[in-house]
C-alpha positions in Angstrom: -17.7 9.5 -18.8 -21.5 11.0 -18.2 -22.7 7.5 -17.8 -20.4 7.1 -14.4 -20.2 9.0 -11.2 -16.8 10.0 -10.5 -16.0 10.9 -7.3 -12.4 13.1 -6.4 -11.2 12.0 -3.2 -8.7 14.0 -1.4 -7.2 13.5 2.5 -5.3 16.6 4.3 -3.9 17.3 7.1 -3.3 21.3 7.4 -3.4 21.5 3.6 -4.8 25.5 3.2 -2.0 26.4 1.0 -2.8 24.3 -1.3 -6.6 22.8 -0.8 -8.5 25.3 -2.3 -6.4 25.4 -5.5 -6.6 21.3 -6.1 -10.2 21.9 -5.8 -11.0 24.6 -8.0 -8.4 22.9 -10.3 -10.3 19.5 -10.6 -13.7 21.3 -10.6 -12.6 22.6 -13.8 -10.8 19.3 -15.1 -13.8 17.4 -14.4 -16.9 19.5 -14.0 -19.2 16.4 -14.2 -17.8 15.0 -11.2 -18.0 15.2 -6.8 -14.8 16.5 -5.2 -14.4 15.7 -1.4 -12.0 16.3 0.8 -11.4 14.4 3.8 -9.9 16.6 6.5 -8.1 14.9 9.4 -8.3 17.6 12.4 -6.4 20.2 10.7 -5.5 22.9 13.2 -5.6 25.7 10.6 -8.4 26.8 8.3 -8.4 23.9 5.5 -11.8 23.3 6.2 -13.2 27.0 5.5 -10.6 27.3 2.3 -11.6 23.5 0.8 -15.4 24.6 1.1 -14.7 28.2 -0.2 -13.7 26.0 -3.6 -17.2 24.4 -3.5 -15.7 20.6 -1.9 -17.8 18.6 0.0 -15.9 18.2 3.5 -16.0 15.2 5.9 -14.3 15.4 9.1 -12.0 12.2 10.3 -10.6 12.4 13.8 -8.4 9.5 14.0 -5.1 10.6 12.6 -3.6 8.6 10.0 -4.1 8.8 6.2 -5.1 5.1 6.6 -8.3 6.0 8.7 -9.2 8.7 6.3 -8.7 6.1 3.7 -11.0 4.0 5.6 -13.6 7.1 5.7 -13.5 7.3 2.1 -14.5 4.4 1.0 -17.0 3.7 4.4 -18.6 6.9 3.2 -18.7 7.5 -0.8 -20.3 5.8 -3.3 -19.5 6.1 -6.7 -18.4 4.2 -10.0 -14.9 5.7 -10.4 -12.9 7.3 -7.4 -9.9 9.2 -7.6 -7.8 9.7 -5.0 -5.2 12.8 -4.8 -3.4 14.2 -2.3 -4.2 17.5 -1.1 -0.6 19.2 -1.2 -0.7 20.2 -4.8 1.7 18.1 -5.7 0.5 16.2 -8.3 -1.4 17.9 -11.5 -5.1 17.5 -11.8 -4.6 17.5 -15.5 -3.0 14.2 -15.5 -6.5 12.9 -14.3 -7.8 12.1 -17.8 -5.1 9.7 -18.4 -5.0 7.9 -15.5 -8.9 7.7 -15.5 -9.2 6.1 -19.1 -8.0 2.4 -18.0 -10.9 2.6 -15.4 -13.7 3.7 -17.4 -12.5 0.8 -20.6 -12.7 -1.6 -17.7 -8.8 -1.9 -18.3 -7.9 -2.0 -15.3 -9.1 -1.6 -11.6 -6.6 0.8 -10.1 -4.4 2.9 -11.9 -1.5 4.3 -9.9 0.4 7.5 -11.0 3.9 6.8 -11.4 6.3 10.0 -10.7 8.7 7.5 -11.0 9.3 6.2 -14.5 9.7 10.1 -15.8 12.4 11.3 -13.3 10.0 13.9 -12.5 10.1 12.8 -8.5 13.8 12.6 -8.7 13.9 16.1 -10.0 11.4 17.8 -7.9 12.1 16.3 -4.8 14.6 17.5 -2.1 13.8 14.7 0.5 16.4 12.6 -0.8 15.6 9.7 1.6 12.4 9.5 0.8 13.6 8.7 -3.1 15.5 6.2 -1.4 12.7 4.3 0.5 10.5 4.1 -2.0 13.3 2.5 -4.1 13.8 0.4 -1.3 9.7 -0.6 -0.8 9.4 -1.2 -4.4 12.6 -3.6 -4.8 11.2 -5.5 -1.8 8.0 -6.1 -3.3 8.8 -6.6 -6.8 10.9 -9.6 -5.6 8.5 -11.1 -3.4 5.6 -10.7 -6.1 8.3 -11.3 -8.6 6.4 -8.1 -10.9 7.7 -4.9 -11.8 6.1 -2.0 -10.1 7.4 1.5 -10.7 5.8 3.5 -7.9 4.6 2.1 -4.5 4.0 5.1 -2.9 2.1 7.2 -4.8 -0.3 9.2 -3.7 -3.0 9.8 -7.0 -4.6 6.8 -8.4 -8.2 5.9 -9.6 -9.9 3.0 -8.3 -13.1 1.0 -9.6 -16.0 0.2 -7.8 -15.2 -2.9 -7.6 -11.6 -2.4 -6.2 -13.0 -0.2 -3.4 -16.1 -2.8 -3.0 -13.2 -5.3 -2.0 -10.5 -3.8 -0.3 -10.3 -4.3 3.5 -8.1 -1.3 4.6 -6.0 -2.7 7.6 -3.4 0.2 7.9 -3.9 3.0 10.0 -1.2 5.8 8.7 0.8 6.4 5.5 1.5 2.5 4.6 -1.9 2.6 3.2 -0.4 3.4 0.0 2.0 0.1 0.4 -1.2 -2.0 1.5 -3.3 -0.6 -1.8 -0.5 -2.4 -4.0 0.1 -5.5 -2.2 -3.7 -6.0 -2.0 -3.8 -5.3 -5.7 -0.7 -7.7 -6.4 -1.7 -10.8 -4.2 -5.9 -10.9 -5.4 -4.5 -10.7 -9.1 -6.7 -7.7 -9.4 -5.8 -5.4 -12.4 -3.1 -3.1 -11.6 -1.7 -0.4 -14.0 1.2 2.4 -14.1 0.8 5.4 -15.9 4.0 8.0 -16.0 2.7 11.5 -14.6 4.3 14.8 -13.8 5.2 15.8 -9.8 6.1 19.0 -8.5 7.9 20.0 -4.9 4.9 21.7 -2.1 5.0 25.0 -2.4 6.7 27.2 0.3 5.3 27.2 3.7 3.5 24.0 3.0 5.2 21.3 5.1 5.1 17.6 4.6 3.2 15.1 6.7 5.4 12.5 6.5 8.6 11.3 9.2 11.0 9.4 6.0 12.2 7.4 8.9 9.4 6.3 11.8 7.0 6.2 8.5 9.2 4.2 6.5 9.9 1.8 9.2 6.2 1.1 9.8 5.6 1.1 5.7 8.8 -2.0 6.1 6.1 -3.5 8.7 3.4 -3.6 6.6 5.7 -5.3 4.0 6.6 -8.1 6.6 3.1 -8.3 7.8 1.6 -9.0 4.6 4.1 -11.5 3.5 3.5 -13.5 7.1 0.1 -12.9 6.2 -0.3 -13.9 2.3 2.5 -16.2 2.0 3.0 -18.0 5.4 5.5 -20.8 3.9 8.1 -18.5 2.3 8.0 -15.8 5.5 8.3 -18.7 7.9 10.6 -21.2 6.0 13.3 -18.4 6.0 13.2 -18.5 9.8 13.3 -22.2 9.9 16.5 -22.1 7.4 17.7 -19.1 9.4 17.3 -21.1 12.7 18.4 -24.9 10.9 21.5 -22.9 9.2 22.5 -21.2 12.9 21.7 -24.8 15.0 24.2 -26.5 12.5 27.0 -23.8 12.9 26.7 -24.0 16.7 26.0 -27.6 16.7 29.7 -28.2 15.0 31.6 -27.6 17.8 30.1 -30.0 20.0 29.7 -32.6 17.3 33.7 -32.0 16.8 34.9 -32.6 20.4 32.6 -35.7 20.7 34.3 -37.3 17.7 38.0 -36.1 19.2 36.9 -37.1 23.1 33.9 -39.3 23.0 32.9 -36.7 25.3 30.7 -33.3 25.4 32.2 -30.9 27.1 30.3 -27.5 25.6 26.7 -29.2 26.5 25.7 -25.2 26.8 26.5 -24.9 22.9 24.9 -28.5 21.9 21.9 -28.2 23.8 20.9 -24.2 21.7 22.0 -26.2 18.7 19.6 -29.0 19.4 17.3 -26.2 20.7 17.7 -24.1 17.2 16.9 -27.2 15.0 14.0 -28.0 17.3 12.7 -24.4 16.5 13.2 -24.5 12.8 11.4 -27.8 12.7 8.1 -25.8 14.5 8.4 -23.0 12.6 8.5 -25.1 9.1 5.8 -26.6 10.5 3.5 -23.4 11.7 4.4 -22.0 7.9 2.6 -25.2 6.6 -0.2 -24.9 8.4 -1.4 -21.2 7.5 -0.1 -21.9 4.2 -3.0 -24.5 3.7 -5.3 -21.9 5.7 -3.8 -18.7 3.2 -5.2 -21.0 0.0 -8.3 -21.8 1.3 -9.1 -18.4 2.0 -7.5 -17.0 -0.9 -10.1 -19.8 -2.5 -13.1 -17.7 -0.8 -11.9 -14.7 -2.0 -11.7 -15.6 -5.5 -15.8 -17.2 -5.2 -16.5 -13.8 -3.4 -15.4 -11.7 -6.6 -16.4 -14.2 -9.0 -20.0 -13.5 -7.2 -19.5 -9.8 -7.3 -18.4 -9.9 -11.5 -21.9 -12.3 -11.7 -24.0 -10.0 -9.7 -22.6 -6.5 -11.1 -22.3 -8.1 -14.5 -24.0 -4.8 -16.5 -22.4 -2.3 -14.8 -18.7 -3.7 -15.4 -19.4 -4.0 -18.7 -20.0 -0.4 -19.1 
């Protein structure tokens, strides 16, 4: 652990209930290492309360946890980062566990699953939000056909080189969504570890809208998939589009074989129409599927370059 620089990472938005005791709490969990926090235009005195605690602030004024996110890892440089959130929800003390798969070279980034012990279900009175992550985490463990326990969370520990290759692309709380699919799609060395989770503490309000947020977090699912795997995202419209062309297109095919004549041309001509589209857009899911591997081709040189040219350091 003294041979690394570990940097605590934490973005808030109106967090001075709760900042200056997360701080104070991982200064004494891990005395060896940087705590920052990342404030993003908080309107009451987070700032004065996080420094108070002896944190480093940075100032973001674009709102969105995903352009703090982006701050974080523009800004800091370090060997290990942690990232927490500042409404003392999670407990700093769970640090040292989720740390150690990082610092054997285990794994890349290690996500705190609230999850697996029922300790979300039991702490948490948002009872939607329980639901939506259930939701996000079904979607994606069938489309990456893994078993993820906890999309959402908000404490993990990321390697240097995880940070080093993570384009952040979200702007607000899908970031958290965007961190695992990243993770999943580049193969890059994911684990869970079961942690404890606790309700904010009265007066402290949450950040996040469980239905305009979840919808955007549903987005950033859809995106990626159109994204990383072109052929599956657009061969279900073409099947969707081929399967709706061939119900409409009975009718007419019916009263032709009964009359010799067309007499619902309106109906044939969006069935011929419908198969026409699902034809293009087989053929459009094709085409970036070739262009998806032959980045995904450049991606894998790019961190095969990175291992080669970082070779000591990974290695501990």
């Amino acid at each position: 652990m003294h041979k690394k620089n570990v940097a605590v990472l934490i973005p808030c938005l109106n967090e001075e209930l709760t900042i200056r005791k997360l701080v104070e709490d991982f200064r004494e969990e891990l005395p060896e290492a940087k705590v920052y926090v990342f404030d993003n235009n908080s309107t009451d005195a987070t700032i004065n309360e996080a420094e108070k605690a002896g944190a480093i602030v940075y100032q973001v004024k674009q709102r969105g946890k995903g352009n703090v996110v982006r701050a974080m890892f523009r800004r800091i440089d370090a060997d290990v980062y942690i990232m927490i959130d500042g409404d003392d929800t999670y407990f700093p003390k769970d640090v040292h566990s989720l740390l150690e798969p990082v610092l054997s070279g285990k794994a890349d980034m290690v996500v705190g699953d609230r999850l697996s012990s029922k300790a979300y279900d039991r702490e948490n009175t948002r009872r939607f939000h329980g639901f939506g992550n259930r939701l996000i985490r079904w979607l994606i463990n069938k489309q990456y056909r893994t078993d993820c326990k906890d999309i959402l969370s908000g404490y993990r520990v990321f390697s240097r080189f995880f940070v080093s290759n993570f384009p952040v692309m979200s702007d607000g709380f899908e970031i958290e969504t965007e961190l695992t699919l990243h993770t999943l799609d580049k193969k890059i060395d994911l684990i869970e570890i079961p942690i404890n989770y606790k309700e904010r503490p009265a007066g402290s309000e949450s950040k996040l809208n469980t239905f305009s947020d979840g919808f955007k977090i549903i987005k950033t699912i859809a995106f990626f998939f159109k994204n990383y795997k072109p052929l599956h995202f657009f061969g279900l419209l073409a099947l969707f589009a081929a399967l709706m062309g061939f119900v409409f297109g009975i009718f007419p095919v019916i009263e032709y074989f009964q009359y010799h004549y067309v007499y619902k041309l309106p109906l044939a001509v969006l069935a011929a129409s419908l198969e026409i589209m699902a034809m293009l857009l087989l053929s459009i899911g094709l085409i970036l599927d070739t262009s998806v591997k032959q980045h995904r081709e450049q991606i894998e040189l790019r961190i095969l370059d990175y291992y080669k040219k970082n070779k000591s350091d990974l290695n501990g």
